[in-house]
N, C-alpha and C positions, 0 to 999 in steps of 0.2 A: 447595512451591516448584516454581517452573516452568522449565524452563531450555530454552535458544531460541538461534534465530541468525538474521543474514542469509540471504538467497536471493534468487536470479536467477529472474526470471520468464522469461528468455530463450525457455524451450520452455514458459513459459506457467504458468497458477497452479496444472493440477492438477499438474502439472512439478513443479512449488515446494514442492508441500508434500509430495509425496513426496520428494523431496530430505530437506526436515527430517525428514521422519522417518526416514528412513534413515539420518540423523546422533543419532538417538534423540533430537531436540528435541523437547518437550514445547506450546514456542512458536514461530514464528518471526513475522519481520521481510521488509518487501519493498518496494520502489519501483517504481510502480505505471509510471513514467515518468522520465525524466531527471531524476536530482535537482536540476540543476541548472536548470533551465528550469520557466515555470508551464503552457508548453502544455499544452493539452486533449487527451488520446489519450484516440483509440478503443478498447474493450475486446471479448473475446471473453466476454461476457455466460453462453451456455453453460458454457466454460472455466471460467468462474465459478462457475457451478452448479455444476459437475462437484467443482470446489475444494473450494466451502464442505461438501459431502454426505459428501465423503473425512474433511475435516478434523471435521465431527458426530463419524462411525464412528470415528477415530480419537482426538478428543477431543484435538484441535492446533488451539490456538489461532493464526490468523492475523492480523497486524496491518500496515496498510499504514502507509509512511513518507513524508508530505508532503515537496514539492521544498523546497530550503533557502531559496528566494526569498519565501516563504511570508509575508506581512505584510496585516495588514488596515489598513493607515497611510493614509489619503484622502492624503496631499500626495505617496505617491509612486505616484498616479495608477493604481493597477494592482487598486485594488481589487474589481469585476467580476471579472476575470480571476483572480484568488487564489480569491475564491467561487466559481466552478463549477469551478476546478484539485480545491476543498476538497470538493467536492458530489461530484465522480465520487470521491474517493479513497473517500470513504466512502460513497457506494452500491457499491465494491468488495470493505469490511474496516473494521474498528478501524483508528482513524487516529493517529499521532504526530504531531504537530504542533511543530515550533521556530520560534516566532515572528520575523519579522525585525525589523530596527528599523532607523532614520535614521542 
């Protein structure tokens, strides 16, 4: 059993996951960008590296958290923009995904 939390990427992902584990999380959770929005943010790619190499050593699993607007629905026109929102999440991490709906 794995036990996990949120975290702020605020100072960034290798930030993040030392956070978690200084709260002795085993997993955590994280929103790569505004959960509320599909925009497309730029990532620190390195920071990433740096992340994913800690979280190996450590064997902390990290999972990213899709924004809540998340739908693949062609009739509410956003579906482009939900796929590459979906494409960076997970060129970042393991991704949660909550589908939206009409």
């Amino acid at each position: 059993m794995r036990f996990g939390c949120h975290v702020s990427i605020r100072n960034g992902y290798l930030a993040a996951a030392q956070h978690a584990l200084e709260l002795q999380a085993t997993a955590y959770q994280f929103f790569p960008k505004n959960p509320r929005s599909l925009s497309v943010k730029d990532f620190d790619r390195e920071d990433g590296k740096r992340c994913r190499d800690f979280c190996e050593e450590h064997q902390l699993i990290s999972i990213t958290h899709t924004p809540y607007p998340t739908s693949l629905t062609p009739s509410q026109g956003k579906r482009e923009l939900t796929i590459q929102s979906l494409l960076i999440d997970l060129e970042i991490s393991g991704v949660v995904v909550h589908f939206g709906s009409e």
